[in-house]
Every structure is written in C-alpha cells, then in structure tokens.
N, C-alpha and C positions, 0 to 999 in steps of 0.2 A: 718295326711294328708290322705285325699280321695285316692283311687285309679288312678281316673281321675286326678287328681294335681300333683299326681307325675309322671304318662306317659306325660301330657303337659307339665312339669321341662324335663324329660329325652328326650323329642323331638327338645328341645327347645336348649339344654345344650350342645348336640349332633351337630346339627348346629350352634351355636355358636362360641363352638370349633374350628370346622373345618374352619369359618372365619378368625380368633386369629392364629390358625397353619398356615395359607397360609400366613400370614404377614411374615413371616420370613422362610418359607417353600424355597425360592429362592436364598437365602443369599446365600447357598455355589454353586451354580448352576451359578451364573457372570461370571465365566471362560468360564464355555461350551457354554454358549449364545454369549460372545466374540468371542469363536474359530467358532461357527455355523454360525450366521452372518459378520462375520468380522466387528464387532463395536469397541467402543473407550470405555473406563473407564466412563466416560463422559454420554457417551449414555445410556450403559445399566444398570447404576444406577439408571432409571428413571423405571426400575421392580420392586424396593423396592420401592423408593419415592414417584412414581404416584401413589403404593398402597397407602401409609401411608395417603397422600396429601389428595384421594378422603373419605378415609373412617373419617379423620379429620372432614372433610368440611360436612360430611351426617350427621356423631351424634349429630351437635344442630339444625338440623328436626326433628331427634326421638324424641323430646319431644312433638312438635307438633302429629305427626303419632302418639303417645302413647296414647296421648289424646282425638283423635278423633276416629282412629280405631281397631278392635278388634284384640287381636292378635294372632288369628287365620288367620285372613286377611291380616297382617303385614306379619307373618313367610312364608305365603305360597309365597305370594309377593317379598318378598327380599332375601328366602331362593332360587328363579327360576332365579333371579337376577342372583346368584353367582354360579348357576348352570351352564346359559347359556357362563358368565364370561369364565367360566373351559371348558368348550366345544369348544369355541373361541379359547384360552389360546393353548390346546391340538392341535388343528388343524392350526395356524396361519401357513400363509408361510413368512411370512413378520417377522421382529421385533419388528416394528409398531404396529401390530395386537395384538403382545404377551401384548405390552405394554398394550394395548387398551382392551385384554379380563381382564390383570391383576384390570385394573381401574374398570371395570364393577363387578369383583370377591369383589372391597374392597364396590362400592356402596350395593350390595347386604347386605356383613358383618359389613356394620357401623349402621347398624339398630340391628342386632340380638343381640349383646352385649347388649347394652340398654333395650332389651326386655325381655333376659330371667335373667336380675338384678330385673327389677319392676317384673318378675312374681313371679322371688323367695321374692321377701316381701310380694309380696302380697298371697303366699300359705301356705307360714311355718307358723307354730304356733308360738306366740310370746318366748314363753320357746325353743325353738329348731330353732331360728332364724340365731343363728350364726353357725350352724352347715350346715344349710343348703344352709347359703352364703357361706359355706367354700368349698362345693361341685360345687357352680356357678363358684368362685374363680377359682378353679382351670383352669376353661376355660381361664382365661386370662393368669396363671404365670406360670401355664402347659405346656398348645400350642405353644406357640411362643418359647419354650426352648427346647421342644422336636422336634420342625420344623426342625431345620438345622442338630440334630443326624437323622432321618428318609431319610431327602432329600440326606445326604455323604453315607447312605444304600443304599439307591434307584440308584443314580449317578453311583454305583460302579459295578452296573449290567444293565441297561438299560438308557436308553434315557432321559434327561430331559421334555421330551412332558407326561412323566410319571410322574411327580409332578403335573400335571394338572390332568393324567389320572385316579389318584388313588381315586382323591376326589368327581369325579361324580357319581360311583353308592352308595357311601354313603349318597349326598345330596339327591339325587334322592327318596334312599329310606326313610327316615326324610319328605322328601313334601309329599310321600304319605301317611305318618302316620299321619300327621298331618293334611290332610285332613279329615282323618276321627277324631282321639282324640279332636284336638282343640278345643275350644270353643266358642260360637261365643257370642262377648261381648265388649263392650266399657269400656276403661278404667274409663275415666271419664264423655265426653260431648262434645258438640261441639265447636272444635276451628276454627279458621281463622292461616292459616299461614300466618305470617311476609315477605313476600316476600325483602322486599327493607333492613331490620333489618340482616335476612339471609345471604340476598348478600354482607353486610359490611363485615359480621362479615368472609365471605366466603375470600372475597378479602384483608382484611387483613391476615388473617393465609396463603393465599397462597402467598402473597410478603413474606414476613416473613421465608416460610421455603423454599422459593426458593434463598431468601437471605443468610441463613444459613447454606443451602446446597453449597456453591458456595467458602465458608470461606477457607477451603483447597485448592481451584486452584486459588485464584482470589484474590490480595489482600484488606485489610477492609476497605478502603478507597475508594475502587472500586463502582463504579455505580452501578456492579451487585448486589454485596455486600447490602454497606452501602445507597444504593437510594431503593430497596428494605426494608432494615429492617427500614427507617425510613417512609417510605411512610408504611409500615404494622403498623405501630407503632400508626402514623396520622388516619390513616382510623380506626386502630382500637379504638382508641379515642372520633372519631365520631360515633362510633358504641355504644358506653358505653351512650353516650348524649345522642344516640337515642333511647336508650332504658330505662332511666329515664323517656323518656315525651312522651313513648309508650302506648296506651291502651293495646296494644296487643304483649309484648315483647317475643323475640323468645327465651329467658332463663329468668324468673324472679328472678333479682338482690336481691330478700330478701335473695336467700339462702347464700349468701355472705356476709352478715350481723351475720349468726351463727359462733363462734368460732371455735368451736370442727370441723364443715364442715369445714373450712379454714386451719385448721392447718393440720388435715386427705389428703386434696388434693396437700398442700405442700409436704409432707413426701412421698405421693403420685408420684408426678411428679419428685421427688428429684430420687428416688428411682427404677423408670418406666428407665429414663436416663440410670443409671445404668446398668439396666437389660441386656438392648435393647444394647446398645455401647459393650457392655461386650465379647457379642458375636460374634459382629467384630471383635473386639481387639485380642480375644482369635484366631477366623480364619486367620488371619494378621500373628500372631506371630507363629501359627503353621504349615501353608502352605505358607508363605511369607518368614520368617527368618528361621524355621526348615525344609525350604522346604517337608515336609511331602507333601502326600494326602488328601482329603477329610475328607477318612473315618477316617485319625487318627482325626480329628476335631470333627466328629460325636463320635469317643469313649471316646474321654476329658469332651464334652456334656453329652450326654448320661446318668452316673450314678447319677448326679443332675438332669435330670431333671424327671428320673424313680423316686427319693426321695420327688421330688414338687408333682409329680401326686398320690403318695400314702401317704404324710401326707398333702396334702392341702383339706382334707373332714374334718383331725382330729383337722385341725390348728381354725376351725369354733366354734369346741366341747371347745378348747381351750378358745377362747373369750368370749363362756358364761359362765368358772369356775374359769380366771384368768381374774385382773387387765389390760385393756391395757397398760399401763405403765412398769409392769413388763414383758407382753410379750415384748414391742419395744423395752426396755432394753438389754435381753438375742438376740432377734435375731438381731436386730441390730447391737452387741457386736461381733457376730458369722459372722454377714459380713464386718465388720472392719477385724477380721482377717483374711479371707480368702482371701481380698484384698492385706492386707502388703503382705503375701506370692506370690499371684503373680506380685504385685510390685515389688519384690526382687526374684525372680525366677533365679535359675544359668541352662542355656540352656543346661549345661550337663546331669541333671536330670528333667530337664523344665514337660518329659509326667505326671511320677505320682507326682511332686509337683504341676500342675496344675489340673490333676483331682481330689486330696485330696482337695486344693484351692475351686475347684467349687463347690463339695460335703459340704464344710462345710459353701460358700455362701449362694446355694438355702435354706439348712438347716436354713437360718438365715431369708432370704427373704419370707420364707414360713411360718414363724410364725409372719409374721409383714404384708405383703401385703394384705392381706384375711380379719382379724380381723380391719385391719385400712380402708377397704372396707366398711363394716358395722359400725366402729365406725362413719364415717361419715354422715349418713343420721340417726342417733342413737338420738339426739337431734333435729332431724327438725319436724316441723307437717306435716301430711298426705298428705296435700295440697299440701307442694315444693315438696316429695317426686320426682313426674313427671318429675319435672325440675331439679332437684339435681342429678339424676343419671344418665342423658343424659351430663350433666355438668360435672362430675366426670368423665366420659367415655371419652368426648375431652380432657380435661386436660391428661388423661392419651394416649392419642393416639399422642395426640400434643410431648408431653413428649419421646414417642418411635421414633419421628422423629426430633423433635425439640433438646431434652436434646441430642441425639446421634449425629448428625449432630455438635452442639458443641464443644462434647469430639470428636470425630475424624477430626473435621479439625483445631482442637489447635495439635492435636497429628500428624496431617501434617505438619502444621507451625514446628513445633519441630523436626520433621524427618528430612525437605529443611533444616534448620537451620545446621545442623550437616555436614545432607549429607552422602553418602556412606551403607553398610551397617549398622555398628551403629549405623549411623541416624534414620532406621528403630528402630532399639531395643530400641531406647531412645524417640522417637516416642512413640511408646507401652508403657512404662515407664512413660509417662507423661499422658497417657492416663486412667492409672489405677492409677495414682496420683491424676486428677483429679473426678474419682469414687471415690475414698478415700475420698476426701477431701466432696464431697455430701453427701454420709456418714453419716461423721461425724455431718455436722449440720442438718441434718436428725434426729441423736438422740438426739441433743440440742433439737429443737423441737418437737419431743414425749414427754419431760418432761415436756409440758405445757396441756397432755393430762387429759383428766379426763374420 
C-alpha cells in the first residue's frame, strides 16, 4: 500500500472509531444523567436509542453518498457532523439538548463506518485484504466494548459532560488531516437518491424499534407494542415492493440473492445482539444485584476488550491463512463457554468468574466477527460491493438496538414474573440464556460457510 492509502485508512479508521465508541460510551452514565436532570428510566434511555435509531436510519444513504461523493468530501462532512453533535452534547443545559447533540453525533457516525469498510477494500491489496479488514474490524468490535470500561474511568473522576468532552479535540484533529491527506475522488458516479424508497425503509425500522424498545414496560399486545412492530412490518413490506419495480433502489436486492452474504449477515446480526445486550446485562448484574459502582463494571469490561483491540488486526491475518469454518468453529465454541459460565455464575465469586467469562467471549467473538466481515462481500462482484456494505452496517446497527432491546425486555418480563430481588437475578439469567441460545444457531449456520 501507498503511503497516501494508508494515512487516508488511519484517518478514516480514527474517526470511525470514535463514532462505534460513543454508541455505547453513555451506557454507564444513565444514573448520573437521571440524578443531573431528575428524569425517569423511560426518558433517559432515549441517549442510547435516539443514538442507535438515527445512525440506523443514515447507513442505507451511505450507499447512495458512497456513490456519488468523494470521500474526502464524505469524511470531512459527517466527521463535523459528530463534532458539532459533541460540542452540543458537552454544553446542553437541558436533557433535550443532550439528547438532540447525542442524535446529531450518531447522524455524523452512520456514514463513517460505511466509508472507511469501502475504503479498506478498495486500498488493500487482494493478498493482505483480510488483514487489513481485521484492523477496520476492530473499529466496530473494539469501540463499543471498550466504551463503557473508559466512560466507569471517566465517571469516577469527573463530570459526565466529559464523555462528550474527551471526543472533540480528537475529531477535530482527523478533520484537519484529512483536509489535507484525503483525496478527492468519486467512488463510482452519479446517482439520484431514492427519497420516497429511503423514507419507507426509515419509517419502518423506526416503528419497529420503538416497538421493541417498549417490550419491557408495556405489554405485547399493547398498541405501543404490537401496533408498532406490525405497522413496521407492513411498511416494511412495501418498502421491499418498492424496491423491486425501483429504477433507482436505495439498496440493490441482488446482494441478497448471494449465499455466503446472507448467511455472513445472519451470524452477523445473531451475534452484534449478543455483544451489545451483553453489556447491559453484565452492568444490571453488577451495579443493580452486586450493588457495586461503575468502575467495578469498567474493570469486568475492560480485560476483554484490551484483548479485542490487540488481536482484532491479527484475527484479519487469520482469515486469509485459515478456513472460515474452522475459525467460527473455535471462536464460536469459546463464546458458548464463556456464556454457560456466566449463565451459571454463584454471586459469591460472580467478579473474577465474570471477568475470566468475558475474557474468553471477546476471545471467541474476535476470531469470528472480523473474518465473517469480509467473508461476506468475498463472493459478490465489484458492482454490489457499494451496496453490500452500507447493507451489512444496518443489519449490524439494527442488530445493536434491535437484537438487545429483545434480550432485555424478555429479561424484564422474566424479572416482573418472579419479582423481588431474585427476580432480578433470574432476569439476568434468562438474558444470558437467551445469548446462549443465539449462539448456538449462529454456529449451525457457520457450517454452511464456505
């Protein structure tokens, strides 16, 4: 690789990053934004969701953006997005506002993910291609793990308007590099954005996870509920119709026509659930039931996800000397067990049978998430490419709010059910029962990999 190729990867990679960590940078921070405002449970989960929600609904335009503009003009664009997001974010006096820079931080990063995936395909040399998705990788299975050990450091000495604080002169400094590095260049040509195709596909995914955000307070039979997921269900329907008899579709349905993509974005989304719930469940159980702090959260965190951020370059190297099948085998295997253990966790030893637990998930998640990154767009032509990884990027963001939203409000239902403290613990318990259970037919379907 050029010189220039790889300062535009490490500017790009850098920002990206920093999108993926703010998703989940907030997680343990709900308390103090409760105590600061005096909100409801209710309220100030709409910091994580309104994230998750708008950078959803941005990544299938990146395909369009990809196509049309240079992404030079992209990065500088949406990396000032997430800038000004953090800027707001920091200085809100309202809740409102927090919310409102939070939404502007996720429009900014639902582009950047998508960008610097096409750029790493389009700069690594075909022989050292998985090594160098292993280093993009890590932005997604990295950040978002090491989010909430950073944020239970941060918490423990200063203010939360410093989760905001910390991320601006980092962006700041990436915009002006990449003023000058970037390069100015169209990926493919000129398209038309799908405006009316966009907005189905918008309004479905937002009933939908406003629907399944609601599963824990509200029962399924509820309007909010079940009037929601089936009206996301119907629109989304009509969105799939309308993108058959589209000139101009705002994802093209060929790429769902390839196996290997379909099966990659299942084990994919199975597994994203997982990740993302994980980290609740684990904060739930160790500042809810072991009444600990924070920071014990942060240090349960923490040794996994130092271990994702220094073998997910190597986990790349891995895909182009091993079988995918026999990696999703082994790590696969390795997150089945770290799950029974915390499944079966006894609260008198709960710290290090949980941080051995986590240590030997990421281990397992980091040799499977990376390489099934790239097995996926592995068999498509050059052409879907565009469309295939703005596609793979919803499914997985869907998947961080969708698949979790889920597992924690079956894992409420199961809490009321009991009731009392126990209720919580058996709560937790059904929560990592039902990560198990994804799992497992996660690695049914690896074995139809090739």
């Amino acid at each position: 690789m050029k010189l220039s190729d790889k300062l535009t990867l490490a500017i790009m990679i850098v920002g990206s990053f920093l999108g993926v960590f703010s998703s989940t940078l907030m997680n343990i921070a709900l308390p103090n934004l409760m105590t600061a405002f005096h909100i409801s449970v209710s309220q100030v989960q709409w910091v994580t969701t309104g994230y998750m929600l708008i950078s959803a609904l941005v990544i299938p335009a990146s395909s369009y953006l990809i196509k049309k503009y240079s992404m030079r003009n992209l990065y500088l664009s949406f990396a000032t997005i997430f800038l000004l997001g953090s800027i707001l974010g920091a200085l809100a006096p309202t809740f409102w506002l927090v919310v409102v820079g939070r939404m502007i931080q996720a429009l900014g990063a639902g582009v950047l993910f998508p960008l610097v995936m096409v750029a790493g395909l389009k700069y690594a040399p075909k022989e050292h291609r998985g090594m160098v998705m292993g280093v993009v990788g890590m932005v997604f299975n990295f950040a978002p793990i090491i989010g909430p050990s950073i944020a239970g450091i941060i918490l423990n000495v200063a203010s939360w308007r410093y989760l905001f604080i910390v991320l601006i002169p980092v962006i700041a400094t990436t915009i002006i590099a990449a003023g000058v590095v970037l390069p100015k260049e169209q990926m493919q040509g000129d398209e038309h954005l799908n405006y009316r195709g966009l907005g189905l596909l918008s309004l479905s995914l937002t009933a939908i996870l406003i629907g399944l955000s609601n599963i824990g307070t509200m029962t399924f039979i509820s309007w909010p509920v079940l009037g929601n997921l089936l009206g996301g269900i119907m629109v989304g329907l009509l969105f799939l119709h309308y993108q058959e008899c589209s000139a101009n579709p705002v994802i093209d349905l060929q790429i769902f026509k390839d196996r290997q993509f379909n099966l990659a974005n299942s084990i994919n989304f199975l597994l994203t659930s997982t990740m993302f719930s994980n980290t609740i469940i684990l904060t739930l159980l160790i500042q809810g039931v072991m009444k600990q702090n924070p920071l014990v959260s942060a240090w349960v965190i923490l040794p996994g996800a130092l271990l994702t951020g220094v073998l997910s370059p190597l986990s790349g190297r891995w895909f182009d000397r091993y079988s995918i099948k026999r990696l999703t085998l082994i790590g696969l295997s390795l997150d089945i067990l770290g799950t029974i253990l915390q499944l079966n966790v006894e609260l008198k030893f709960a710290f290090w049978i949980l941080l051995g637990a986590q240590l030997i998930r990421q281990l397992g998640l980091v040799m499977v998430l990376i390489p099934i990154q790239t097995q996926a767009v592995k068999t498509l032509s050059p052409r879907l490419i565009p469309d295939a990884i703005p596609a793979y990027s919803m499914f997985r963001q869907i998947a961080s709010s969708v698949g979790t939203a889920i597992i924690v409000g079956i894992m409420s239902i199961a809490a009321s059910v009991v009731g009392t403290e126990a209720g919580e613990v058996a709560g937790i318990r059904v929560g990592f029962a039902i990560s198990l259970g994804m799992i497992i037919i996660a690695l049914g379907l690896s074995r139809r990999l090739k």
